[in-house]
C-alpha positions in Angstrom: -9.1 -32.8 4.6 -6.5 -33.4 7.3 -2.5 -33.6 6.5 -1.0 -37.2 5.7 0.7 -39.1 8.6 4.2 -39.4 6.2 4.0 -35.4 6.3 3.1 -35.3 10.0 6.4 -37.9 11.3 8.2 -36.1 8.4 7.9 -32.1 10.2 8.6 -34.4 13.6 11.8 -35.8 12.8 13.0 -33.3 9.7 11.7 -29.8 11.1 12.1 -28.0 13.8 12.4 -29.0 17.7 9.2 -28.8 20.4 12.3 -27.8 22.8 15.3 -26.0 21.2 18.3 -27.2 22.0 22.0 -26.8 21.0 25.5 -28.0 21.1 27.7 -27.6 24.4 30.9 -26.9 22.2 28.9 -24.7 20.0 27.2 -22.7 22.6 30.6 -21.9 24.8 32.1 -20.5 21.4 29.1 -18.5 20.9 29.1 -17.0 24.8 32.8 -16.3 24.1 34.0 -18.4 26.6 36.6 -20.2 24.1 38.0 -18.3 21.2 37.5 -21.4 18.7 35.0 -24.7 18.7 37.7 -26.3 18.5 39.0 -25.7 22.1 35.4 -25.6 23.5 35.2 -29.0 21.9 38.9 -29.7 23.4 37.8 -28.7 26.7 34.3 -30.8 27.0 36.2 -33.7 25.6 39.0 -33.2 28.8 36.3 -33.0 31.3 36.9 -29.4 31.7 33.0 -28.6 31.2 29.8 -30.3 33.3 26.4 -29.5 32.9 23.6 -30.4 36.0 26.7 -32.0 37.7 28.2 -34.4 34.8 30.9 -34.7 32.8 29.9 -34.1 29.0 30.8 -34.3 25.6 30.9 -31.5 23.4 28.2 -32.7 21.4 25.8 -32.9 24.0 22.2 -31.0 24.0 22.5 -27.6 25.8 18.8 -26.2 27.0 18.1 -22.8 28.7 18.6 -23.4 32.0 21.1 -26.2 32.5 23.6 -25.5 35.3 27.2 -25.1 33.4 30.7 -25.4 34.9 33.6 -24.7 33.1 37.2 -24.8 34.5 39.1 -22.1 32.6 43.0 -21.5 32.8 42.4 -18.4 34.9 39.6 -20.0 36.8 36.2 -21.8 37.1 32.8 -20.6 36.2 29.2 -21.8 36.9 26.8 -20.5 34.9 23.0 -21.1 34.2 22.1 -20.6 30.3 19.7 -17.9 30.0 19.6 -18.2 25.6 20.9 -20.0 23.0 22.3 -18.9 20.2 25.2 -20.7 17.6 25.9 -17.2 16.3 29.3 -15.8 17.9 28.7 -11.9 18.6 29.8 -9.0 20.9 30.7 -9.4 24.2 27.7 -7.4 25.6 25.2 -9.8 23.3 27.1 -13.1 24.4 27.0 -11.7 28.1 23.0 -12.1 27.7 23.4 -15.7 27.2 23.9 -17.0 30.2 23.5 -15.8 33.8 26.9 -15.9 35.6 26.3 -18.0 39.3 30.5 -17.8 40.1 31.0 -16.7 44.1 33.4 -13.6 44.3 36.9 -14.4 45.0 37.6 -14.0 48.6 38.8 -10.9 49.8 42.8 -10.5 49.4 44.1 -9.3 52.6 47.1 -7.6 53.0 49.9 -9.6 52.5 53.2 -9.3 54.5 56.1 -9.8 52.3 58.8 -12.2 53.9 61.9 -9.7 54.4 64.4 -8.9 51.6 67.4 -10.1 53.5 71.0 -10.4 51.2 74.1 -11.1 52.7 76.9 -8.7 51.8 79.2 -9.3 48.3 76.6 -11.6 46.3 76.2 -8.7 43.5 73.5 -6.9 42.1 70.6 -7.7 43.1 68.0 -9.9 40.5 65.1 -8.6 38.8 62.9 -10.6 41.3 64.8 -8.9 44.4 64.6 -5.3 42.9 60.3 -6.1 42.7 60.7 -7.0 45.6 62.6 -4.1 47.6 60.5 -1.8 45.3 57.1 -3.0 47.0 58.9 -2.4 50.6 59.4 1.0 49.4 55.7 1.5 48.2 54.0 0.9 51.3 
């Protein structure tokens, strides 16, 4: 005796996924790359986040290995998802998540400071000035 066709489309549609999948807002929370859902969501919305090379929104389907790249405040990222979880953890457990693609900054070369040059009677010097003078003094 073989299982109904109703039960059959009903597992298809109702149960779980041939290929898991997961929400972009909802994954970036959970590899601790926003603090809230909210901003993830926020962000994809803006057109702050791309996966394979377009724009998204934060309700889109996230599979292991789709290309990701986020522009954060204090940079961009491009990162291939390794796992998906919707379950925010540790930073050592989210770290496993995705597999981080981002070129290393360029070296910083030793910049030369432009002189600290004040003509006589303007006063104390600012607190920019003082950093200033103080890094002549360092080197």
């Amino acid at each position: 005796m073989g299982v109904a066709p109703a039960s059959i489309a009903h597992r298809l549609c109702y149960g779980k996924r041939a290929m898991p999948d997961l929400r972009v807002d909802k994954w970036l929370w959970a590899a601790r790359f926003f603090k809230s859902r909210t901003l993830a969501s926020a962000a994809c919305a803006g057109g702050k986040v791309d996966v394979n090379d377009e724009a998204v929104k934060p309700s889109r389907a996230l599979r292991p290995g789709d290309l990701v790249r986020i522009t954060l405040p204090r940079g961009k990222k491009i990162v291939k998802v390794a796992a998906l979880s919707d379950r925010r953890g540790s930073g050592t457990q989210a770290a496993l998540l995705y597999e981080d693609l981002t070129p290393p900054p360029p070296p910083r070369e030793g910049r030369i400071l432009p002189p600290v040059v004040r003509a006589k009677g303007l006063g104390r010097p600012t607190k920019r000035e003082r950093r200033l003078i103080e890094r002549l003094h360092r080197f």
